[in-house]
C-alpha positions as a Markdown table, in Angstrom:
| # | Residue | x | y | z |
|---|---|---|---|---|
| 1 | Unk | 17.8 | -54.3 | 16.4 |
| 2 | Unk | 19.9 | -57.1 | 17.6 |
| 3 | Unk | 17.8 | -57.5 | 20.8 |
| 4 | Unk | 18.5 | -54.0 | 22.4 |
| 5 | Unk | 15.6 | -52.0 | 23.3 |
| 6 | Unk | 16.1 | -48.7 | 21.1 |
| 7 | Unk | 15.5 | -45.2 | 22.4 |
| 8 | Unk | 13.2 | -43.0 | 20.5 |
| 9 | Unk | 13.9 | -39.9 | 19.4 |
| 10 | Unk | 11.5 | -36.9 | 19.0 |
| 11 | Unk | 12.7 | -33.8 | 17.6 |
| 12 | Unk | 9.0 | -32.1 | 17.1 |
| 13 | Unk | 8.8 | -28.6 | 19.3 |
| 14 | Unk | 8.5 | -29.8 | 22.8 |
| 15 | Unk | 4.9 | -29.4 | 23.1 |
| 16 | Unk | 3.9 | -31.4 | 19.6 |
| 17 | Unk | 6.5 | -34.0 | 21.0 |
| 18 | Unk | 5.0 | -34.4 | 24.6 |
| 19 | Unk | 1.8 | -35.1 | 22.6 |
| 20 | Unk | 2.8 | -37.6 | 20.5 |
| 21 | Unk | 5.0 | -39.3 | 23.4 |
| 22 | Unk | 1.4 | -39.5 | 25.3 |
| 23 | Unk | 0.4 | -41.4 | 22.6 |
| 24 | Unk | 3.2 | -43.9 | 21.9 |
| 25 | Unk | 2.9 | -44.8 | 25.6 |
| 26 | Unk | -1.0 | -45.2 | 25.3 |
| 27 | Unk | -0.3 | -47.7 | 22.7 |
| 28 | Unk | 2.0 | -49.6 | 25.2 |
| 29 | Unk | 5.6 | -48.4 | 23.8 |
| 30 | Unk | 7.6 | -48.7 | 27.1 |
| 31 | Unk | 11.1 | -47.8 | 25.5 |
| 32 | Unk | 13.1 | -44.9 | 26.7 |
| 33 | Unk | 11.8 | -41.7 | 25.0 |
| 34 | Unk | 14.3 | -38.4 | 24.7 |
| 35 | Unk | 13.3 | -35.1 | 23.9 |
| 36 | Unk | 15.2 | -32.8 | 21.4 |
| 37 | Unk | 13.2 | -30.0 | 19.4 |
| 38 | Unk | 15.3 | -29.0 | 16.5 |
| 39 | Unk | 12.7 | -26.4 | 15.6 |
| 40 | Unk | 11.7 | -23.3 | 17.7 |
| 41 | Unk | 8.2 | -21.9 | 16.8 |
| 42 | Unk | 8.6 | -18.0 | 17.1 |
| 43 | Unk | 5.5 | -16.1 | 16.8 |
| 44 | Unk | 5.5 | -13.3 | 14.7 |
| 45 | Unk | 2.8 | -11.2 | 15.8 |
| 46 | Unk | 1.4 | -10.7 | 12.9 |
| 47 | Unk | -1.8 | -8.7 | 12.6 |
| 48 | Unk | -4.5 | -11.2 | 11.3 |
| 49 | Unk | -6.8 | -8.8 | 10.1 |
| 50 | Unk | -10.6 | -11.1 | 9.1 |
| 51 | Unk | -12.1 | -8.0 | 7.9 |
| 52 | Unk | -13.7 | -9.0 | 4.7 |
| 53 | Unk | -12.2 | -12.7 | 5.0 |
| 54 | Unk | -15.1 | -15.7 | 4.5 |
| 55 | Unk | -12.7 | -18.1 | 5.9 |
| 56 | Unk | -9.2 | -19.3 | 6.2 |
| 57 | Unk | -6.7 | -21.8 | 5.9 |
| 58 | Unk | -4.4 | -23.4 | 8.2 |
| 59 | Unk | -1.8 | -25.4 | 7.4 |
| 60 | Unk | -0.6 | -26.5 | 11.0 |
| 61 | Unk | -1.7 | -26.5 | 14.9 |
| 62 | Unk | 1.4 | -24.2 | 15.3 |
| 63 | Unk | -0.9 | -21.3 | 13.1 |
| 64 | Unk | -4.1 | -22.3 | 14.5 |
| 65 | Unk | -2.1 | -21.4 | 17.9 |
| 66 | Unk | -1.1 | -18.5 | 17.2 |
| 67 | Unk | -4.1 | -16.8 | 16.7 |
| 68 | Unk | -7.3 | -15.8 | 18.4 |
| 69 | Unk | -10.4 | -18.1 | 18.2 |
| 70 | Unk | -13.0 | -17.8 | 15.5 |
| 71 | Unk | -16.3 | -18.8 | 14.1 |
| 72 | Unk | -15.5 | -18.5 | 10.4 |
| 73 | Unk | -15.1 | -21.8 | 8.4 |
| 74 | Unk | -11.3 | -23.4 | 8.4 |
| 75 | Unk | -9.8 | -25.7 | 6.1 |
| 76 | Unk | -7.0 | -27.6 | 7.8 |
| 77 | Unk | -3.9 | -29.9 | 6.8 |
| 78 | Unk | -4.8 | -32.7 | 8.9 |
| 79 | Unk | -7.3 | -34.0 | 11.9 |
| 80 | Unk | -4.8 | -32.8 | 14.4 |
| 81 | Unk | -5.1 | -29.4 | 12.7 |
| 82 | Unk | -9.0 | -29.8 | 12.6 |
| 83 | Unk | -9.3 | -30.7 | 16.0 |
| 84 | Unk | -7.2 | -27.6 | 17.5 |
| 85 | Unk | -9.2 | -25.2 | 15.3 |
| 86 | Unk | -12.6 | -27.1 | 16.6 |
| 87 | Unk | -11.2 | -26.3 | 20.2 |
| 88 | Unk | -11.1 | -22.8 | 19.7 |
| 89 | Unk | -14.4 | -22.3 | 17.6 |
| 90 | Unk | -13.0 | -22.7 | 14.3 |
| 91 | Unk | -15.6 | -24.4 | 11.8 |
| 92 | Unk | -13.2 | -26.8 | 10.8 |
| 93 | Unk | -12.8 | -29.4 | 7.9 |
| 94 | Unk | -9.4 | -31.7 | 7.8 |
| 95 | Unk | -7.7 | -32.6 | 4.4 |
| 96 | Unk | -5.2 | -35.7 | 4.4 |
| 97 | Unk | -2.4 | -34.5 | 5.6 |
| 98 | Unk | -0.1 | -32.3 | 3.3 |
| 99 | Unk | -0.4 | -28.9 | 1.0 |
| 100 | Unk | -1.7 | -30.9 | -1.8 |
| 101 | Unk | -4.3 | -32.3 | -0.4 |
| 102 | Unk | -5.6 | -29.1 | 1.3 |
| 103 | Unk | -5.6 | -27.8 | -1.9 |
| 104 | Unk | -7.8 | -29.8 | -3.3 |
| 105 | Unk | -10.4 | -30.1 | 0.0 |
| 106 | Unk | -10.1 | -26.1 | -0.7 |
| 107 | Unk | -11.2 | -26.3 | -4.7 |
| 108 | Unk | -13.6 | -28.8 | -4.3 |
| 109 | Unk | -15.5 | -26.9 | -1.9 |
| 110 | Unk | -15.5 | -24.2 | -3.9 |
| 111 | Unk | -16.0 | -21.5 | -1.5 |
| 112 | Unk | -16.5 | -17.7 | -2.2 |
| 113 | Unk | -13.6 | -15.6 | -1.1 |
| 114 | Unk | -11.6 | -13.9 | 0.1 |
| 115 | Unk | -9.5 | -16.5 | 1.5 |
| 116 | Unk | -6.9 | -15.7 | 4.5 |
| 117 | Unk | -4.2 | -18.4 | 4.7 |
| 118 | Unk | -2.8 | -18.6 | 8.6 |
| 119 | Unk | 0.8 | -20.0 | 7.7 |
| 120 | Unk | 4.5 | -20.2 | 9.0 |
| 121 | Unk | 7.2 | -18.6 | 7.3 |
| 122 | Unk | 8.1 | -22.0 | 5.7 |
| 123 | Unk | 5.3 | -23.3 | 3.8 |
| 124 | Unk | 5.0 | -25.8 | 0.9 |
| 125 | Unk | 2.6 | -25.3 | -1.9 |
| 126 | Unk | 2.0 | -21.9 | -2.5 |
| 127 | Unk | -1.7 | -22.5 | -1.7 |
| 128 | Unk | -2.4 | -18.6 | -1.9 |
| 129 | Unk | -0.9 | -18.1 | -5.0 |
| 130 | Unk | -2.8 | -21.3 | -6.7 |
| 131 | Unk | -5.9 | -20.4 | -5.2 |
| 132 | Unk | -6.2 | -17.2 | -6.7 |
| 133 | Unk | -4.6 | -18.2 | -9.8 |
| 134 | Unk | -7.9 | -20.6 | -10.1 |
| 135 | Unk | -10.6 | -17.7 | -8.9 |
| 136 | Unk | -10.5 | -18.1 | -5.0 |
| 137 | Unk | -8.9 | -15.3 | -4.4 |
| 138 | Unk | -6.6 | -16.2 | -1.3 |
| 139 | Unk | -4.6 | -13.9 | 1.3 |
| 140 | Unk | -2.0 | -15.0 | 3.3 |
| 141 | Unk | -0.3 | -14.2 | 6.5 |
| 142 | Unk | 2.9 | -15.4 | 8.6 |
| 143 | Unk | 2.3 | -15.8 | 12.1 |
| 144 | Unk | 5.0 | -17.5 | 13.7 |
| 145 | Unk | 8.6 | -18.5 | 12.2 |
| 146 | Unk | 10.3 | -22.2 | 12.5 |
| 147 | Unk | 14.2 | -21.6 | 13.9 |
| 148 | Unk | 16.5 | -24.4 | 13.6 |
| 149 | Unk | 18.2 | -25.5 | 17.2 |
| 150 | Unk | 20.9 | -27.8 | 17.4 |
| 151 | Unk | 20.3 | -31.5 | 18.9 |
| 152 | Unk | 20.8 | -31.2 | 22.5 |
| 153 | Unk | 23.9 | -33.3 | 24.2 |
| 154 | Unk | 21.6 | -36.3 | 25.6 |
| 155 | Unk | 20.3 | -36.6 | 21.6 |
| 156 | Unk | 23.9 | -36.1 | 20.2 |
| 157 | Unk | 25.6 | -38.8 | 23.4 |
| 158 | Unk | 22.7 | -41.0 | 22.2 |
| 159 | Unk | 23.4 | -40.9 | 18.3 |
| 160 | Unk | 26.4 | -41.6 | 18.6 |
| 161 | Unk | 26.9 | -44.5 | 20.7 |
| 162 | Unk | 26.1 | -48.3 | 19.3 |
| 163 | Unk | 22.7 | -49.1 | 20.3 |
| 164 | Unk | 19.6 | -48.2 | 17.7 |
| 165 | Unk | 17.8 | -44.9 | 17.7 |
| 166 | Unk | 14.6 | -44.5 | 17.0 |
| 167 | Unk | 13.6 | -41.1 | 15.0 |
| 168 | Unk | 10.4 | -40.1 | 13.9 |
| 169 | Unk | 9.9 | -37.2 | 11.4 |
| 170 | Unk | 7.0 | -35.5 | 10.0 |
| 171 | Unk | 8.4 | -33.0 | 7.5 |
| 172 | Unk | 10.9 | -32.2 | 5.2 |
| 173 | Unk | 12.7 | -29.4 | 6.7 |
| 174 | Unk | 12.9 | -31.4 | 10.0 |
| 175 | Unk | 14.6 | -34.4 | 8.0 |
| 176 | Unk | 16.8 | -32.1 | 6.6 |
| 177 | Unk | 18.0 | -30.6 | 9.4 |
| 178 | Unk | 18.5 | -33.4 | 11.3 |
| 179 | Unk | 20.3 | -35.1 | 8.5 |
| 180 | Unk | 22.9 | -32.2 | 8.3 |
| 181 | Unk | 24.0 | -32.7 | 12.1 |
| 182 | Unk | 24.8 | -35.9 | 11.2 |
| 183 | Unk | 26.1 | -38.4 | 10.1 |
| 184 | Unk | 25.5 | -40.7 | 13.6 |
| 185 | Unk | 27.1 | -43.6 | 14.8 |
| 186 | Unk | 23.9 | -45.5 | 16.0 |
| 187 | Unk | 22.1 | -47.6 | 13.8 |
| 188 | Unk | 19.2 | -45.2 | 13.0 |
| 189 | Unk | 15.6 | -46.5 | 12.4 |
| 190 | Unk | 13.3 | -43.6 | 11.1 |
| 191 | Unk | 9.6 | -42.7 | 10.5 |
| 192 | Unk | 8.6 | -40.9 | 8.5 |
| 193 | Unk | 5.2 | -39.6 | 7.4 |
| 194 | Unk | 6.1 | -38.9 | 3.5 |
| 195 | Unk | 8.1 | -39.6 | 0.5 |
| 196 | Unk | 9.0 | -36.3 | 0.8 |
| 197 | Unk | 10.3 | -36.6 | 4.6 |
| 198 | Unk | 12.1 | -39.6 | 3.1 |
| 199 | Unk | 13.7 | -37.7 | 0.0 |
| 200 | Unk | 14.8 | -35.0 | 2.5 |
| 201 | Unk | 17.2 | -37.4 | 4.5 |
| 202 | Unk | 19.5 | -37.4 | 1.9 |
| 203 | Unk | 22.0 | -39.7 | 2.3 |
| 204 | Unk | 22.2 | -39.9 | 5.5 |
| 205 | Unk | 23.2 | -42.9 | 6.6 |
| 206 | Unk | 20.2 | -45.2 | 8.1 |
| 207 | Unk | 19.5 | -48.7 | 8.9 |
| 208 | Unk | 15.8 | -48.9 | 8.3 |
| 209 | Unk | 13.1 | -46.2 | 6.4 |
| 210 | Unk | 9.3 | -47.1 | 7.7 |
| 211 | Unk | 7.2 | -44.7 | 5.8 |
| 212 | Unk | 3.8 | -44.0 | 8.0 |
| 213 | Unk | 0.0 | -45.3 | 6.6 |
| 214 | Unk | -1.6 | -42.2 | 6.8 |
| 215 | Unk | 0.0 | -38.5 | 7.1 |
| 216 | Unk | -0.6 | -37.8 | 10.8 |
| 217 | Unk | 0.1 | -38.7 | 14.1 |
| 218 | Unk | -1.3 | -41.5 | 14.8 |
| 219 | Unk | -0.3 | -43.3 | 11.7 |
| 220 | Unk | 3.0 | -42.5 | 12.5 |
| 221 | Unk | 2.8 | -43.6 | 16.4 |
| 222 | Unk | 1.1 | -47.1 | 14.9 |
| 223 | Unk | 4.6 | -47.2 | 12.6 |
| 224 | Unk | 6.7 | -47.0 | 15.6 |
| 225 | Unk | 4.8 | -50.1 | 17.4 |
| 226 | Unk | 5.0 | -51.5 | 14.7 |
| 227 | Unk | 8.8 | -51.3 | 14.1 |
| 228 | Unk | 9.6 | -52.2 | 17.6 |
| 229 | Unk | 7.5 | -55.3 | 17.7 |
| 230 | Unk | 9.6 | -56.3 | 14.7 |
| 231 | Unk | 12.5 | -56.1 | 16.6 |
């Protein structure tokens, strides 16, 4: 990165990206961070009706958010998921990280239904439909909608000038949509938490891909150290 200190980028909804800037400073990242959600997370208000329901499904700490507390068993996408459904009385269990795996933590448990699945109105997987399909029978309910916002002027003066960016990204649709404001001027350096993140970049133009150990967080924080120490 020819010697120059990069900034680093989050586009995650400002609260998800506070978070994870807490813990790239806690593993002694001193370079510049900027802020720039290029998602909104709307609720919907959905009624989540449990009447009947044995337990649900969330496939983000966005949906475990936007619902009350509960007591019923949950199976969640990732730790992070687990851990804000622990917090509000959830009996959670984490999968590894993506709809497939959930899936799979869901059918090898084998649990009798009805299933509710607590989702966003973007959702990969069709884990309701597959359920069912395979005798858990599986509801589903949208309580809180992803809107696309443009990069904000700081993010866009940054992209554009000649020193490296930083730009972690954690799902498809956000690599997508920040690969369609571009392309950028700055030597870009991304993380990414998938193949599928990856694949979702297109061909945008980018200097280095680091693809992340794990899918969560903290893999992807340890990526970023780990790309800055290699200068």
């Amino acid at each position: 990165m020819a010697n120059v200190t990069p900034l680093i980028l989050l586009t995650r909804p400002l609260a998800d990206a506070k978070g994870f800037a807490t813990m790239l400073t806690g593993l002694g990242i001193t370079a510049e961070i900027a802020f720039s959600p290029i998602v909104e997370i709307v609720p919907t208000n959905a009624d989540v009706d449990l009447t009947n329901i044995s337990g649900v499904i969330f496939s983000s700490r966005n949906a475990v958010a936007a619902v009350e507390g509960g007591d019923l068993p949950a199976w969640c996408v990732g730790e992070a998921t687990a851990e804000a459904a622990w917090a509000k009385g959830w009996q959670a269990v984490a999968a590894d990280g993506d709809a497939e795996s959930l899936y799979a933590r869901v059918l090898a448990d084998a649990p009798q239904g009805p299933l509710l699945h607590i989702r966003g109105e973007v959702a990969r997987g069709d884990l309701a439909g597959r359920l069912t399909k395979v005798g858990i029978q599986t509801h589903e309910v949208v309580v809180y909608r992803q809107t696309a916002q443009p990069l904000s002027k700081r993010a866009k003066t940054a992209l554009m000038r000649e020193n490296p960016v930083i730009v972690p990204l954690f799902s498809p649709r956000a690599a997508a949509q920040f690969a369609e404001q571009g392309p950028y001027h700055a030597p870009l350096h991304v993380v990414v938490m998938s193949e599928a993140v990856r694949d979702a970049l297109g061909d945008l133009p980018v200097e280095t891909v680091v693809l992340a150990g794990k899918k969560e967080a903290k893999a992807m924080a340890n990526a970023v150290a780990r790309l800055l120490d290699a200068g």
